[in-house]
C-alpha positions in Angstrom: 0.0 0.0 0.0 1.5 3.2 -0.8 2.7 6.0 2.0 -0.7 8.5 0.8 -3.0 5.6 1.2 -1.9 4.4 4.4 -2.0 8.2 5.5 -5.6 8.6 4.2 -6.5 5.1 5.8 -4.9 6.4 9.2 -6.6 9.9 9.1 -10.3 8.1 8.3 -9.7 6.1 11.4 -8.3 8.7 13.8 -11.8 11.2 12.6 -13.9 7.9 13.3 -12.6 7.3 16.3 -12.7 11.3 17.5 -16.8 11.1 16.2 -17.1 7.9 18.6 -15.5 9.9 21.6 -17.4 12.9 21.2 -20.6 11.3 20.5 -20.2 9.6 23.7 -19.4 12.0 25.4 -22.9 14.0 24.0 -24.9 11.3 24.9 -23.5 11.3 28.2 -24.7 14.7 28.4 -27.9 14.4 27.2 -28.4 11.5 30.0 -27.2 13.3 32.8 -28.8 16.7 32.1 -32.0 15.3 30.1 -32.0 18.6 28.7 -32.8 16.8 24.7 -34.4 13.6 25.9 -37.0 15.6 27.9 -36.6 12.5 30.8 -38.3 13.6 33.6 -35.7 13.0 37.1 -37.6 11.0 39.3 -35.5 10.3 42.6 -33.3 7.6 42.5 -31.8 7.1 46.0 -33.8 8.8 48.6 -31.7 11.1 51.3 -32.4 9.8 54.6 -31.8 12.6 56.4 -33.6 16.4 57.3 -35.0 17.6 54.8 -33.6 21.3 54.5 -36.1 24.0 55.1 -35.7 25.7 51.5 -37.3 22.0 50.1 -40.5 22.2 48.9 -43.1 21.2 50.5 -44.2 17.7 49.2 -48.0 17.6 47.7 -50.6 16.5 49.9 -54.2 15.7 50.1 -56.1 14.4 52.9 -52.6 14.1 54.7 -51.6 11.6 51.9 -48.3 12.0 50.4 -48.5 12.5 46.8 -44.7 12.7 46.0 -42.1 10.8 46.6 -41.2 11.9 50.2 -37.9 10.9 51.6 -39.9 10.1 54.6 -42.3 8.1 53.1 -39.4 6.0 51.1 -37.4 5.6 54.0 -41.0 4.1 55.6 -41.3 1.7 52.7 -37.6 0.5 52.3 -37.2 0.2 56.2 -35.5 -3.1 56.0 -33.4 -2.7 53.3 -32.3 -2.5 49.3 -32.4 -5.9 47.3 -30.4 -4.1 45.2 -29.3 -0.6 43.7 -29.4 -0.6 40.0 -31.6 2.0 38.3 -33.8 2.2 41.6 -37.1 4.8 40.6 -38.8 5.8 43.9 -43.1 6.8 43.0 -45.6 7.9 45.7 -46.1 5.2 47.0 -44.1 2.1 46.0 -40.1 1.8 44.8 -38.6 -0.4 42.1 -35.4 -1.3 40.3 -35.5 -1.6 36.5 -33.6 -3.9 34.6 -32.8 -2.2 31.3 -31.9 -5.3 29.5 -35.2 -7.0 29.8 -37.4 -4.3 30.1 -39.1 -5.3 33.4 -38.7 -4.5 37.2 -35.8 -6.2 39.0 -38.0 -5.5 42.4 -41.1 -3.9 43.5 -41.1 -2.7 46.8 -44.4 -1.4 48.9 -45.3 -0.9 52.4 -49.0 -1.9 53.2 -51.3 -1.2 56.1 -55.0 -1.7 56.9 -55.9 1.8 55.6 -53.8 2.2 52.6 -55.7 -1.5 51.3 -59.1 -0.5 52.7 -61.8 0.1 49.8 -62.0 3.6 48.8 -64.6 4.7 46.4 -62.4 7.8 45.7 -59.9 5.6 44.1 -61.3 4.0 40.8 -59.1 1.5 39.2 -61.4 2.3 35.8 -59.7 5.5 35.4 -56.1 4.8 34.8 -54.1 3.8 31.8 -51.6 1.8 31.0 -48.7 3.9 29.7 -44.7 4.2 29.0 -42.5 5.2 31.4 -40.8 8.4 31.1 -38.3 8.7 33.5 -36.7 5.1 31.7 -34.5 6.2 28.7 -36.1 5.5 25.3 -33.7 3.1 24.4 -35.1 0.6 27.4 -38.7 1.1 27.8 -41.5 -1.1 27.4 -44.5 0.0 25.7 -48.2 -1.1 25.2 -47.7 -1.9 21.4 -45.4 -4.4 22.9 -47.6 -6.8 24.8 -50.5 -6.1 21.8 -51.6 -9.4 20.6 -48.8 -11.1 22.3 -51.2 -13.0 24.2 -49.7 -12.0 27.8 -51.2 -9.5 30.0 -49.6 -7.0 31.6 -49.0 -8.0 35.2 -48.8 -5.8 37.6 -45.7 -5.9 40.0 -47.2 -3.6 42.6 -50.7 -4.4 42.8 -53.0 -1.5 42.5 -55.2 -3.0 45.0 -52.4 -2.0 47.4 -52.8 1.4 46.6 -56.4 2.6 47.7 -55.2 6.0 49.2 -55.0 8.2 46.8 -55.8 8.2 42.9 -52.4 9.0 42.0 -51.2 6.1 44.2 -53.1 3.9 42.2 -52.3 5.8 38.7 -48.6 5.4 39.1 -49.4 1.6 39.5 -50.0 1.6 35.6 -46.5 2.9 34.5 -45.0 -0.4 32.4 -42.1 -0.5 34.4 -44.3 -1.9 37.0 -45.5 -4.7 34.7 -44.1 -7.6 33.1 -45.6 -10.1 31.1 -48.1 -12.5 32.8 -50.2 -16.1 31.4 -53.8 -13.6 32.2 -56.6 -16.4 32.1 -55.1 -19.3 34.5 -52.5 -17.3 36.1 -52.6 -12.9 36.3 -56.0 -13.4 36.4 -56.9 -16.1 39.2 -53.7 -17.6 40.8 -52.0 -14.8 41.1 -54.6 -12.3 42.2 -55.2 -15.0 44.9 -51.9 -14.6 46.1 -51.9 -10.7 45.8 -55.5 -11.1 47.8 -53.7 -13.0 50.4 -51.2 -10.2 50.6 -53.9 -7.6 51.3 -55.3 -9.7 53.9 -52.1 -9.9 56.2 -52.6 -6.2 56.7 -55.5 -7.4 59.2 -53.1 -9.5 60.9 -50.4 -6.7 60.8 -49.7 -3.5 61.3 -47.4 -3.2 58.7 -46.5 -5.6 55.5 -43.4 -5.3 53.9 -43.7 -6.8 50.3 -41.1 -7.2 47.8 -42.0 -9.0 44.1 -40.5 -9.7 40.9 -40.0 -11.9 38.3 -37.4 -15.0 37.7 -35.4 -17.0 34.9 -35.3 -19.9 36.0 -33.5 -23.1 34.3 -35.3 -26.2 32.7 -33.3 -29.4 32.2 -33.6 -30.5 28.6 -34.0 -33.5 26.7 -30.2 -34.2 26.1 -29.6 -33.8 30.1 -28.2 -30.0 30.3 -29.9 -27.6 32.0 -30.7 -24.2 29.9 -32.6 -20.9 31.0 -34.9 -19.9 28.0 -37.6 -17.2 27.9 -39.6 -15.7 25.2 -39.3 -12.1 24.4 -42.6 -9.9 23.1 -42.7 -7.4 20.7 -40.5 -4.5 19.2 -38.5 -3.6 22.4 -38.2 -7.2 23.5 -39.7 -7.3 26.7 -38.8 -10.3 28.7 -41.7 -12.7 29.8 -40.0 -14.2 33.2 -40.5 -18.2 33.8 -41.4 -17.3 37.5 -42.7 -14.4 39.8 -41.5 -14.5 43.8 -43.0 -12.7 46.4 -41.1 -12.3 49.7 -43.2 -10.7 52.6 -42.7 -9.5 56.1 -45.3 -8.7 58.7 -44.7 -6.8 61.4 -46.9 -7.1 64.5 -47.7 -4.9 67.1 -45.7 -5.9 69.7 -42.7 -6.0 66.7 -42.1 -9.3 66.1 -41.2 -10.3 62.6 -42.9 -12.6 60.7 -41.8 -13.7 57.0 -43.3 -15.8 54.0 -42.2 -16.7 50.6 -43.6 -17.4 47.4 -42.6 -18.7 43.7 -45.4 -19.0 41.3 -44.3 -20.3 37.4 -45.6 -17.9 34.9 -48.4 -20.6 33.8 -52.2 -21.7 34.4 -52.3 -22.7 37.5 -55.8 -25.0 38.5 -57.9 -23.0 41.2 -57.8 -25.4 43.1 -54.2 -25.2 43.9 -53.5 -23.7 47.3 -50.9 -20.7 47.7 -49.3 -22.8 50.4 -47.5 -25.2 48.0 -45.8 -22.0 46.3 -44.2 -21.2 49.6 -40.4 -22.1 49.3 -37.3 -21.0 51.6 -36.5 -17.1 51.3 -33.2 -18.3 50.4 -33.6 -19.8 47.3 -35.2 -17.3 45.8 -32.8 -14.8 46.7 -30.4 -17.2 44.8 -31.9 -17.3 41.7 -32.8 -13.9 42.0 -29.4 -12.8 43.0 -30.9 -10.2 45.0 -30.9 -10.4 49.0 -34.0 -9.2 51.0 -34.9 -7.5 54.0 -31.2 -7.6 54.8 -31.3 -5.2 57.6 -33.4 -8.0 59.4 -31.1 -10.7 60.9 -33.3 -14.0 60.3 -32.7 -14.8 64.4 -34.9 -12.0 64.4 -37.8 -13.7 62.4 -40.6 -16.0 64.6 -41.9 -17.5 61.7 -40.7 -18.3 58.4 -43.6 -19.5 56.3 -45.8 -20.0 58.8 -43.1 -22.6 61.1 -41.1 -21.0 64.4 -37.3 -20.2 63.3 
């Protein structure tokens, strides 16, 4: 090759390479100050801490938050982060994102008697289903995503937990709160019984910690090896998880701790299948789920795990 070629070759790389630096470092901007995405900043992280007196003063009606307080986080992640990556704090309930598969790593609420209790304020009816905004374009779901895909979209935080306040239950319906569900069989009947159950705990405590999600779990095959497969739905290619977990922690009034655990496959389940054989130890799901939960709880602390005396 001659000595002009190679110093034409050499130049197109070194502009190539200078474009790929700069538009890095554009996009990094863009990200950080969302000033040409037009992301809203929801808080990632809460402060735990005062809040300083030139804060604003968080919306409220009826003494119900309607932001995402520091307080009020703090309330619902008392016991501790599963994890920390992309964490999006709403009104009333926290999550992680995973990017990569387009659903929730975790779900996080904080139920009580009163924030489960029917309200006829709150009407389910009126909400919509809609895109994230706050998730960069590149990773959200969206509704054309799960059309005619023949999955529903499953609510991670139920909106049944959220009878407070309209917006509570509004924010329920972002699709980084779903992933997809089996509906007639499972979203629909199995699952709702186990998000029922949930609800009715709040009778037996004064506070209910519940964190959900979904799993990928493996299947051995025919030739003897063990593989994790999933299907993926529509243009964004939205993971639809093998399993769902639930882990849950009542807290009495005199404080005592008390834990169950739950992994349900992603399938028709028969309705006459009790919950009870879906209860499994907290540990393995935190294994496959390679999250760890309520870790600011030592388990000497738990009475019961899954209904038996630690």
């Amino acid at each position: 090759m001659s000595a002009p070629r190679v110093g034409g070759v050499l130049a197109l790389g070194a502009t190539a390479l200078g474009a790929f630096y700069l538009g890095t470092h554009v996009e990094r901007e863009r990200q950080h100050n969302g000033s040409t995405s037009g992301l809203p900043r929801l808080p990632g992280l809460p402060t735990f801490g005062t809040v300083s007196a030139a804060s604003l003063i968080p919306a409220q009606e009826n003494n119900v938050s309607l932001t995402a307080t520091p307080s009020r986080i703090g309330q619902i992640m008392k016991y501790g982060f599963p994890g920390l990556d992309h964490v999006r704090s709403h009104s009333d309930y926290v999550l992680s994102y995973d990017r990569r598969n387009r659903v929730p790593h975790w779900v996080f609420e904080h139920l009580t008697a009163e924030s489960v209790a029917k309200n006829d304020a709150v009407d389910r009816s009126k909400c919509d289903f809609k895109q994230d905004e706050s998730i960069h374009p590149f990773f959200r779901s969206q509704n054309t995503d799960y059309r005619r895909s023949g999955y529903d979209r499953g609510h991670m935080a139920a909106a049944g937990n959220h009878r407070l306040h309209q917006k509570h239950c509004d924010e329920t319906f972002y699709l980084s709160n779903m992933a997809p569900q089996v509906g007639q069989g499972f979203n629909r009947d199995a699952w709702n019984t186990l998000e029922a159950h949930v609800r009715r705990l709040t009778k037996t405590y004064s506070n209910v910690y519940v964190c959900t999600g979904p799993l990928y779990l493996p299947h051995k095959e025919d030739d003897g090896k063990s593989y994790v497969k999933y299907e993926v739905i529509g243009a964004n290619t939205v993971a639809v998880p093998t399993h769902f977990y639930k882990v849950i922690v009542g807290e009495s009034a005199d404080h005592k701790l008390h834990m169950e655990s739950y992994v349900m496959p992603n399938q028709v389940i028969s309705n006459d299948t009790p919950i009870s054989v879906f209860q499994v130890p907290p540990e393995s799901v935190e294994r496959s789920a390679g999250l760890l939960f309520f870790d600011q709880i030592n388990r000497k602390q738990l009475t019961t795990i899954n209904g038996k005396k630690v």
